[in-house]
C-alpha positions as protocol buffer text, in pm:
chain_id: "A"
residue {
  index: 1
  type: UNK
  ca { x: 3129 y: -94 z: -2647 }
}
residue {
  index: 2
  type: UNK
  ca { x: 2974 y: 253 z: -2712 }
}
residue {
  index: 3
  type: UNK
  ca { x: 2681 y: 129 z: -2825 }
}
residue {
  index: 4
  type: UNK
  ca { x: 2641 y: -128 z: -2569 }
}
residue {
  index: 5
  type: UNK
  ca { x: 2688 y: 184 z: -2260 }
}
residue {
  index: 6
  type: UNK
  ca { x: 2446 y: 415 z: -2494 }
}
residue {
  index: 7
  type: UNK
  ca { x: 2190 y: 140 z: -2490 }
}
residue {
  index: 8
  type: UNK
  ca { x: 2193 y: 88 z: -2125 }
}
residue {
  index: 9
  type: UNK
  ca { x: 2145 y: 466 z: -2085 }
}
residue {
  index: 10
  type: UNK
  ca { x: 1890 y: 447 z: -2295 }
}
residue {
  index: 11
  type: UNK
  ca { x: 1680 y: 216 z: -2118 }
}
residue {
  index: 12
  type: UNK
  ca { x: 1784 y: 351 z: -1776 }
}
residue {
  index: 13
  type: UNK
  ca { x: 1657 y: 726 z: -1865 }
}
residue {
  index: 14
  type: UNK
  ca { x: 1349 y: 557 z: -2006 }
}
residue {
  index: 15
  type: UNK
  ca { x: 1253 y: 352 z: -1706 }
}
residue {
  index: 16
  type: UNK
  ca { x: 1314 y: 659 z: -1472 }
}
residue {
  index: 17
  type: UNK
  ca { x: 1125 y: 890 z: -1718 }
}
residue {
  index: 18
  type: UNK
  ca { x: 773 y: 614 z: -1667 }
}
residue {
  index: 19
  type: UNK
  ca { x: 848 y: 619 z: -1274 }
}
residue {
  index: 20
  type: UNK
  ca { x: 822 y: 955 z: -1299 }
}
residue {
  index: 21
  type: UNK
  ca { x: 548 y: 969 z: -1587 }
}
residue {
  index: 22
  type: UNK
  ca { x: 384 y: 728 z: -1346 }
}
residue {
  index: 23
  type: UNK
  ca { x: 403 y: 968 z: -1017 }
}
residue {
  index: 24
  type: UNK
  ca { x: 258 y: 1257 z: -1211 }
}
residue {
  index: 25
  type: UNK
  ca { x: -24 y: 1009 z: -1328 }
}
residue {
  index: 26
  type: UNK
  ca { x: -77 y: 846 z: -1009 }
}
residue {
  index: 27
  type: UNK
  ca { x: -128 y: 1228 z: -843 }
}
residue {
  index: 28
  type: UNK
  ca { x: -370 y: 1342 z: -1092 }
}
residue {
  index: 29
  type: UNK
  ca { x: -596 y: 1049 z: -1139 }
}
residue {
  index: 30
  type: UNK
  ca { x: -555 y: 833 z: -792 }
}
residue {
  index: 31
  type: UNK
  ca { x: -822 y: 968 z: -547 }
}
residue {
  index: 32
  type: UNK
  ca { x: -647 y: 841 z: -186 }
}
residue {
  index: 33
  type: UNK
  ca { x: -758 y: 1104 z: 23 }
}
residue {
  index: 34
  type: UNK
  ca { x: -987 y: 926 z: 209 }
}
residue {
  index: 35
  type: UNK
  ca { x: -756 y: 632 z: 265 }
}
residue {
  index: 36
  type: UNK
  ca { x: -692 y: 468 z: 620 }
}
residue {
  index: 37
  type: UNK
  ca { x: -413 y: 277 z: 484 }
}
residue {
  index: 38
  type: UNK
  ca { x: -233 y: 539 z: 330 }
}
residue {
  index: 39
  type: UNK
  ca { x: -173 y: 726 z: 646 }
}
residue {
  index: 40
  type: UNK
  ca { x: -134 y: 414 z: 858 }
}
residue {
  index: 41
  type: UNK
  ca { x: 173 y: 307 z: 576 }
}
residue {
  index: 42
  type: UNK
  ca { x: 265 y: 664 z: 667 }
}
residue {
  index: 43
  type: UNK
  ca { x: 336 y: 586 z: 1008 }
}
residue {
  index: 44
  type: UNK
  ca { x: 481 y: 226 z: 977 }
}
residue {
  index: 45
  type: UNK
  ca { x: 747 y: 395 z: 790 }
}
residue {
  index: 46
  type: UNK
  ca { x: 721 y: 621 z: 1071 }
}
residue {
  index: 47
  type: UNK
  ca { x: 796 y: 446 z: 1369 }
}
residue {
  index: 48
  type: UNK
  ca { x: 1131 y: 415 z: 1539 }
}
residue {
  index: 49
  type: UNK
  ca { x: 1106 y: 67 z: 1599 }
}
residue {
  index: 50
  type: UNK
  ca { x: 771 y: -187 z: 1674 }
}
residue {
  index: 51
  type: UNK
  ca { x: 802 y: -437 z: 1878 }
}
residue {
  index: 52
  type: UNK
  ca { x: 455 y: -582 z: 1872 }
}
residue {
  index: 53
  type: UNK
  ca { x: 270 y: -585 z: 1533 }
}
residue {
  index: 54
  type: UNK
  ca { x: -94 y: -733 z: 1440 }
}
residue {
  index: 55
  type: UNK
  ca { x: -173 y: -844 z: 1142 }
}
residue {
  index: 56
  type: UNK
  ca { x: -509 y: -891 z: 932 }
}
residue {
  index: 57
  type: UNK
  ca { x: -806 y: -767 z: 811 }
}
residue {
  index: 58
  type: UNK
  ca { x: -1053 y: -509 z: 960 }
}
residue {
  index: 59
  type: UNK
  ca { x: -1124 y: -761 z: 1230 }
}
residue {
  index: 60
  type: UNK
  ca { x: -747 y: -647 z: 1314 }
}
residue {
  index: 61
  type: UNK
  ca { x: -749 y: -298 z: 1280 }
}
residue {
  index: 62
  type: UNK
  ca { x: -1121 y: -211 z: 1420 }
}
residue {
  index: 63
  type: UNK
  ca { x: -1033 y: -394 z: 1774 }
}
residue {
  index: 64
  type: UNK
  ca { x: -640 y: -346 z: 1857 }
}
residue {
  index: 65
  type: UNK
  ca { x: -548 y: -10 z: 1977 }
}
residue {
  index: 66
  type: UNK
  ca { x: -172 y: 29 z: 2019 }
}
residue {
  index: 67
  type: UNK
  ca { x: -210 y: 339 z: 2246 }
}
residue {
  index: 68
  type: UNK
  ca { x: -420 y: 47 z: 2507 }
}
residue {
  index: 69
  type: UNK
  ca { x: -120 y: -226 z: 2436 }
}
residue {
  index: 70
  type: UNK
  ca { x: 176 y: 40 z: 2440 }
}
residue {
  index: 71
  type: UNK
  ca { x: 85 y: 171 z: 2800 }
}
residue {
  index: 72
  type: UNK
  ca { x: -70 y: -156 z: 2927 }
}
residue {
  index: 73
  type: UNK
  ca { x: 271 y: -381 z: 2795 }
}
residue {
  index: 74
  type: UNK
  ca { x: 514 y: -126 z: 2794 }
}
residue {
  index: 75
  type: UNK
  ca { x: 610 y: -192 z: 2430 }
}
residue {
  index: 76
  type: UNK
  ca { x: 549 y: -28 z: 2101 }
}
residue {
  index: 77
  type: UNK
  ca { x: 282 y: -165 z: 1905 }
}
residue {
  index: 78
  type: UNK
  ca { x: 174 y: -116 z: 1577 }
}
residue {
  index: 79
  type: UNK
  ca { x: -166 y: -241 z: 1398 }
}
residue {
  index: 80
  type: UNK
  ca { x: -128 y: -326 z: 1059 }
}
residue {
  index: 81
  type: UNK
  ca { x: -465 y: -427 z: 975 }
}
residue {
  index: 82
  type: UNK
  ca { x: -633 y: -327 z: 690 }
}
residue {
  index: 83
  type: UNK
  ca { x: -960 y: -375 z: 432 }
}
residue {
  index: 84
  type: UNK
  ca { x: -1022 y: -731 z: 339 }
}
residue {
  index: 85
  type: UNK
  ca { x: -628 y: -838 z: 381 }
}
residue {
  index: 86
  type: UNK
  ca { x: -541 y: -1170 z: 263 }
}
residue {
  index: 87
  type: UNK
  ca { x: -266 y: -1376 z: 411 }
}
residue {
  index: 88
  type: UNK
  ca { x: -17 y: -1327 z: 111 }
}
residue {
  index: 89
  type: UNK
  ca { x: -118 y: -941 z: 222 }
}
residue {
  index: 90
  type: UNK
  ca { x: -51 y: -1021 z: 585 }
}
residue {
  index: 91
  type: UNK
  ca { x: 318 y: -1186 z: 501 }
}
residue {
  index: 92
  type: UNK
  ca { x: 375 y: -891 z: 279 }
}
residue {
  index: 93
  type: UNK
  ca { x: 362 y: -612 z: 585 }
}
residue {
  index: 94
  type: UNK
  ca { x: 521 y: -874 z: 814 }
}
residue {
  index: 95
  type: UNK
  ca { x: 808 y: -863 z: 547 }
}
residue {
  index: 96
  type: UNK
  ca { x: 805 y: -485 z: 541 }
}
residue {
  index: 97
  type: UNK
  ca { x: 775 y: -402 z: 875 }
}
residue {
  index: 98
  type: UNK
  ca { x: 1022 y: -658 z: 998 }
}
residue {
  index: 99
  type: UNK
  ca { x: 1244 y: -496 z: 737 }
}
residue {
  index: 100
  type: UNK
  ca { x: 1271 y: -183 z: 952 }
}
residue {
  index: 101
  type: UNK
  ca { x: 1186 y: -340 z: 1285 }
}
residue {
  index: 102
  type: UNK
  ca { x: 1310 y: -535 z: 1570 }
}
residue {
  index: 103
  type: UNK
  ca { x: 972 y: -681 z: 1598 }
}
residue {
  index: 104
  type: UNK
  ca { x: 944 y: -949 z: 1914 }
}
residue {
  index: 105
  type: UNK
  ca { x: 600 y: -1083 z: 1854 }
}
residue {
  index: 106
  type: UNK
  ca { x: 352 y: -1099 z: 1598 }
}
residue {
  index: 107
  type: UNK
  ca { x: -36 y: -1148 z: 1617 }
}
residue {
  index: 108
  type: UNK
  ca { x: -204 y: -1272 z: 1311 }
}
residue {
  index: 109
  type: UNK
  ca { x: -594 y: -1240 z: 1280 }
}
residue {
  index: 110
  type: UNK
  ca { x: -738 y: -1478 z: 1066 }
}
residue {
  index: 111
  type: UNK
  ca { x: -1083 y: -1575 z: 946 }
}
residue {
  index: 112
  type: UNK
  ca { x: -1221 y: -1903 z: 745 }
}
residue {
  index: 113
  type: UNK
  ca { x: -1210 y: -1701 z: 406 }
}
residue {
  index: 114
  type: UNK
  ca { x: -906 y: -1613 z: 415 }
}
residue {
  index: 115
  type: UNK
  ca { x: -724 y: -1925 z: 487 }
}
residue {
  index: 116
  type: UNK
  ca { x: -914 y: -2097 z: 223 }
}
residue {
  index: 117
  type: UNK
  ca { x: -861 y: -1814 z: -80 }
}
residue {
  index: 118
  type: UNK
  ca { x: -685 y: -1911 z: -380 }
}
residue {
  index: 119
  type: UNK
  ca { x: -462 y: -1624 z: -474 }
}
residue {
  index: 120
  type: UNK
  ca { x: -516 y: -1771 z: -911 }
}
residue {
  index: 121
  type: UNK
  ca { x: -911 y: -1745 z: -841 }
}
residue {
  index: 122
  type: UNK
  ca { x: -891 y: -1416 z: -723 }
}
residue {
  index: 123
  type: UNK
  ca { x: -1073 y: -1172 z: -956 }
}
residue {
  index: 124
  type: UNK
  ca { x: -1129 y: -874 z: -700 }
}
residue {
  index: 125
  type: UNK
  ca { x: -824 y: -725 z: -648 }
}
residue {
  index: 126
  type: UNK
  ca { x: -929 y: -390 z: -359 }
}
residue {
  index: 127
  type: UNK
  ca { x: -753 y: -568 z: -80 }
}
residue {
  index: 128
  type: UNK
  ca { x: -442 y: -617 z: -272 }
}
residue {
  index: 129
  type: UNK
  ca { x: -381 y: -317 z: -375 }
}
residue {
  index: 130
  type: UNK
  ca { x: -474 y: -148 z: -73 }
}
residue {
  index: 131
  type: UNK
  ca { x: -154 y: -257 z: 47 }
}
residue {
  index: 132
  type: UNK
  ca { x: 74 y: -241 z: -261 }
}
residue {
  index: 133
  type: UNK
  ca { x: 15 y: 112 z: -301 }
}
residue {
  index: 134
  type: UNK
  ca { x: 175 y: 216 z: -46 }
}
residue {
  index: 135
  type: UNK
  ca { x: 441 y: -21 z: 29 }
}
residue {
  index: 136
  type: UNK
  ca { x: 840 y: 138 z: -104 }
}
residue {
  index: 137
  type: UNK
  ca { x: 950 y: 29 z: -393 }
}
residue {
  index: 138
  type: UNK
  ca { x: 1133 y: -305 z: -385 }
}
residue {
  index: 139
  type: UNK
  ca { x: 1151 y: -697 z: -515 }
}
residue {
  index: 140
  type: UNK
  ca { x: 942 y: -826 z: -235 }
}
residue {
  index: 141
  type: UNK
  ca { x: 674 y: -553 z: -342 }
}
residue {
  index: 142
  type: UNK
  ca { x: 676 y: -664 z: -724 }
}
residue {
  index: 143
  type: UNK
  ca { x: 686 y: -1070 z: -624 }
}
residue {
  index: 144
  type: UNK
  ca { x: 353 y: -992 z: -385 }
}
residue {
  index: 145
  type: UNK
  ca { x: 194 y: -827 z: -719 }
}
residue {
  index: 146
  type: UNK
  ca { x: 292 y: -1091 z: -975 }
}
residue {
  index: 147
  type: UNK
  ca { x: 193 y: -1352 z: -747 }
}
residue {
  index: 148
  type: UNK
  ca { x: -173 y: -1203 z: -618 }
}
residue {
  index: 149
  type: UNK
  ca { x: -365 y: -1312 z: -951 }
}
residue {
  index: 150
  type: UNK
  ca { x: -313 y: -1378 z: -1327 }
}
residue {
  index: 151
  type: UNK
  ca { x: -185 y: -1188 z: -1552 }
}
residue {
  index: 152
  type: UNK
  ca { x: -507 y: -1033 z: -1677 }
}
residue {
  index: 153
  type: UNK
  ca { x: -458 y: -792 z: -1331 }
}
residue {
  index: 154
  type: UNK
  ca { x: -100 y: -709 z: -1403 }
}
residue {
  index: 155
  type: UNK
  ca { x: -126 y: -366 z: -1628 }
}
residue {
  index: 156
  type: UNK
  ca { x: -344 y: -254 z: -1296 }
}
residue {
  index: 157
  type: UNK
  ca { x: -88 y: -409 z: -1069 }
}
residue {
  index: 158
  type: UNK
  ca { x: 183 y: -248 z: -1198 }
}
residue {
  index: 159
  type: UNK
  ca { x: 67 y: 62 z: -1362 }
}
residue {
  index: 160
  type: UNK
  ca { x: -165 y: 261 z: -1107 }
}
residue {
  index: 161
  type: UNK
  ca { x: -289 y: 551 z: -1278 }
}
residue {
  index: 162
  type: UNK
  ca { x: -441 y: 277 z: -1563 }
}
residue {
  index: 163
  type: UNK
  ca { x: -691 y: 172 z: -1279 }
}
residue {
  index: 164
  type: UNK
  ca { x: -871 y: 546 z: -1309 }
}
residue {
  index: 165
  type: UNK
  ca { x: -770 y: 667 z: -1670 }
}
residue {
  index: 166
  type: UNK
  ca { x: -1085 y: 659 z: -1780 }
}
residue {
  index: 167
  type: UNK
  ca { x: -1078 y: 982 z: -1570 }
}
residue {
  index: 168
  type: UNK
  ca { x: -762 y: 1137 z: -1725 }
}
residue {
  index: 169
  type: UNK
  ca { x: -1001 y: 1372 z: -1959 }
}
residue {
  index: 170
  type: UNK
  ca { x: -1247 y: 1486 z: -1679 }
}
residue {
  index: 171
  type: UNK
  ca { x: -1077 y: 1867 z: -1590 }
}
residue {
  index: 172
  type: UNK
  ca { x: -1360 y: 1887 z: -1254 }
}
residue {
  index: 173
  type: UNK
  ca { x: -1229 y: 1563 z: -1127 }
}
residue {
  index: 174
  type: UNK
  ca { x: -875 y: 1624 z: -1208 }
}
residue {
  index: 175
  type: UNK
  ca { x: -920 y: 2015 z: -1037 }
}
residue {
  index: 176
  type: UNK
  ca { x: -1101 y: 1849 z: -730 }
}
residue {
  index: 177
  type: UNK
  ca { x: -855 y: 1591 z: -687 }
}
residue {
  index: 178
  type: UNK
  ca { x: -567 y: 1869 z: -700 }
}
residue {
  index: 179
  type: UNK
  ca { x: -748 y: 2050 z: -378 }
}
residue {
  index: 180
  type: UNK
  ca { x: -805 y: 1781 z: -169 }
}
residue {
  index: 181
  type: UNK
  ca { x: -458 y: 1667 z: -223 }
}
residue {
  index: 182
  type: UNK
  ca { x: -318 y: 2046 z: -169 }
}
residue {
  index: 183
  type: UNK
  ca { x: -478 y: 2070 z: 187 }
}
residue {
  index: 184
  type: UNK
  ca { x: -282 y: 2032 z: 522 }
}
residue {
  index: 185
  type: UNK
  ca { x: -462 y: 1689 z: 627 }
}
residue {
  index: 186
  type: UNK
  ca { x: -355 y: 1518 z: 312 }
}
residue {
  index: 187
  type: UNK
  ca { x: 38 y: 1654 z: 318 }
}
residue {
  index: 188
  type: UNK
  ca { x: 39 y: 1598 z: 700 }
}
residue {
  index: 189
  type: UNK
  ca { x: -136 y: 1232 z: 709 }
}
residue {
  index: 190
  type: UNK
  ca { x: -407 y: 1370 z: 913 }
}
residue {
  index: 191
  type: UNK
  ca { x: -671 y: 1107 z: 963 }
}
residue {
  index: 192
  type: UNK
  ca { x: -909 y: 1415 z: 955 }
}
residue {
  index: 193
  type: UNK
  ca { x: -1127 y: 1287 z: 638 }
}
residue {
  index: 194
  type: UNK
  ca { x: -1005 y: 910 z: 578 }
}
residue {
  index: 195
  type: UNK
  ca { x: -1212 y: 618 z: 587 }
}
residue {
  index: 196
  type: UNK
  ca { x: -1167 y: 312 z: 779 }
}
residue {
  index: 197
  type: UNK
  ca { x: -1262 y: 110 z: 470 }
}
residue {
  index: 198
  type: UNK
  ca { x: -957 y: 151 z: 287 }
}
């Protein structure tokens, strides 16, 4: 029985040590201080409640502005549109936000190429991952990343730091990386120096 509880805290302490191995990693070779979608994840978590949320790809978040549809409607809206999103992307931040939401209604923008993708086919993997990255932690989040593509993506599914390690040697990149990350916009999710691209 000893053995059996020592083995269980065994793996336990391991698996926390490579979330954490994996934060440390993440911050030091991960360059998202340009990114849109981190700071609009930022304030999905955010929100008190949304009532209204739109869905899709940067046909979505380029023309709905919830400031317009909150005062017009007088409901909270959020857009959840981002870079080349995918409808398994779409359900996935339905799933989320609906988690923490009492949303009413949801609008889904959708174009021909994305209702005819086939998720096993897909070999470019930028619009996945913009959205995994910064959903929390949880089964739905691991089932959306098993299920995007084959295997061959998984260690850069699962593992985001391997997507950059080629990196993990360069000390200017690595010292750069630290700044932008230590300024004000990036801890405050300013949308000072992101990109609308990802």
């Amino acid at each position: 029985m000893k053995k059996k509880i020592k083995c269980i805290l065994v793996c336990f302490l391991f698996f926390i040590i490579l979330i954490e191995c994996g934060k440390v990693f993440r911050y030091l070779l991960i360059d998202d201080t340009t990114s849109y979608t981190r700071i609009t994840f930022h304030e999905m978590y955010e929100q008190e409640n949304i009532d209204v949320l739109f869905v899709g790809s940067s046909h979505c978040y380029r023309s709905f502005i919830p400031e317009i549809f909150d005062k017009e409607l007088g409901v909270t809206t959020f857009n959840g549109g981002t870079s080349n999103q995918n409808l398994d992307g779409s359900y996935m931040i339905i799933k989320e936000a609906a988690r923490y939401n009492n949303i009413k209604h949801i609008y889904l923008e959708i174009y021909y190429n994305v209702a005819f993708a086939k998720y096993k086919e897909r070999t470019e993997m930028t619009g996945t991952y913009i959205i995994s990255d910064y959903l929390k932690p949880s089964l739905d989040k691991f089932q959306y990343l098993f299920n995007a593509s084959t295997k061959e993506h998984y260690p850069n599914s699962f593992i985001l730091a391997r997507r950059n390690w080629s990196k993990f040697f360069d000390e200017d990149y690595i010292k750069n990386l630290i700044i932008k990350k230590g300024t004000d916009a990036y801890k405050n999710y300013e949308y000072a120096y992101v990109t609308r691209g990802g």
